[in-house]
C-alpha positions in Angstrom: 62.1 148.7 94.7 63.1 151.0 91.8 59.6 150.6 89.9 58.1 147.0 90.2 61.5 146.1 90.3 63.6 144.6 93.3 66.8 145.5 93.5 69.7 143.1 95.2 73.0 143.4 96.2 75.2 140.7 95.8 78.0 140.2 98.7 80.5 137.4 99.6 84.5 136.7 98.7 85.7 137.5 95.4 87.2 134.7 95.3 84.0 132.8 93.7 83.8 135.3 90.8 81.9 132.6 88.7 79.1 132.2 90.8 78.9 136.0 91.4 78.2 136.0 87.9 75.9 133.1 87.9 73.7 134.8 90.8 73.7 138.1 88.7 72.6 136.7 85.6 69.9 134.5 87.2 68.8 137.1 89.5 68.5 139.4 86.8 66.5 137.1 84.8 63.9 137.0 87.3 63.4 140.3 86.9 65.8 142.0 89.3 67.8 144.9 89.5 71.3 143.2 90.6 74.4 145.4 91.9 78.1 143.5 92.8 81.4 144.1 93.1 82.9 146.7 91.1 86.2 144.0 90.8 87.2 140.7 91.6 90.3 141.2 93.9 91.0 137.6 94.9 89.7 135.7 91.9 91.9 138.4 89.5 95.0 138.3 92.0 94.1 142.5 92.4 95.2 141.9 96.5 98.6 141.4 95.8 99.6 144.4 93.7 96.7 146.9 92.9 94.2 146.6 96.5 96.0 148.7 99.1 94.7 149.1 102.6 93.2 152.4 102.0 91.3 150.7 98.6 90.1 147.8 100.9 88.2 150.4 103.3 86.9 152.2 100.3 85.9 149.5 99.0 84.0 148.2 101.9 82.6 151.2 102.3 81.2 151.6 98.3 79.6 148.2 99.4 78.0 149.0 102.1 76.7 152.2 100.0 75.4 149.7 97.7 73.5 147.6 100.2 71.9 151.0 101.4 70.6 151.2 97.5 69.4 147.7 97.9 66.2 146.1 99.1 67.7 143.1 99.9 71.4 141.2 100.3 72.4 137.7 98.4 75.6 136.1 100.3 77.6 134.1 97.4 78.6 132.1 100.4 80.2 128.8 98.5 80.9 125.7 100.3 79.7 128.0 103.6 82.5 130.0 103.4 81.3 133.6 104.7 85.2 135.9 105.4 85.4 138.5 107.4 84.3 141.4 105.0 80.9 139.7 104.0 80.1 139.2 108.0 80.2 142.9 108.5 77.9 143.3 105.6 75.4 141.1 106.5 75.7 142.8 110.0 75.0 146.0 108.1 72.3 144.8 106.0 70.7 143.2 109.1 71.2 146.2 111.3 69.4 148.5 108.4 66.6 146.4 107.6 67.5 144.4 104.6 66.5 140.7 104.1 69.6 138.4 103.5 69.3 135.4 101.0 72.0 133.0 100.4 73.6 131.2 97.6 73.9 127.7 100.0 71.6 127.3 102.7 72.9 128.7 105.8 72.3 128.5 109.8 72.5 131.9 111.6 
């Protein structure tokens, strides 16, 4: 909490850049503090020419910096798709005591 405020960090592909920005803006309208991704590789087309491996680990790693900021974790988990990134930061926020929502109901 950073005041009375909760503060949430959003994680899942980048592909689903629209309802990344959905989630922030309704999560910040109920009166949250609401961190994501600094860019949207996949939905932009950034992987192909701009994301090197040695951006993706920094990257990763920034996020997982931002979930340690974070009260809490909100998977943008569309149509139940969770990749291999988000797993490992739901791991992460589970491992270091965050509570994980999700954007679609999900079954551990």
């Amino acid at each position: 909490m950073v005041g009375k405020y909760k503060v949430i960090t959003l994680c899942g592909s980048t592909r689903f850049k629209d309802e990344f920005l959905k989630a922030q803006k309704q999560l910040t309208l109920e009166g949250n503090i609401v961190i994501s991704v600094g860019l949207f590789g996949h939905a932009d087309g950034e992987f192909e020419n701009v994301i090197t491996p040695e951006i993706k680990v920094m990257l990763d790693d920034i996020h997982k910096r931002k979930i340690d900021m974070s009260d809490e974790i909100y998977v943008i988990n569309k149509n139940g798709y969770i990749g291999e990134s988000t797993k490992g930061e739901i791991e992460y926020a589970i491992k270091t005591g965050k509570r994980v929502d999700y954007l679609e109901c999900h079954n551990a």
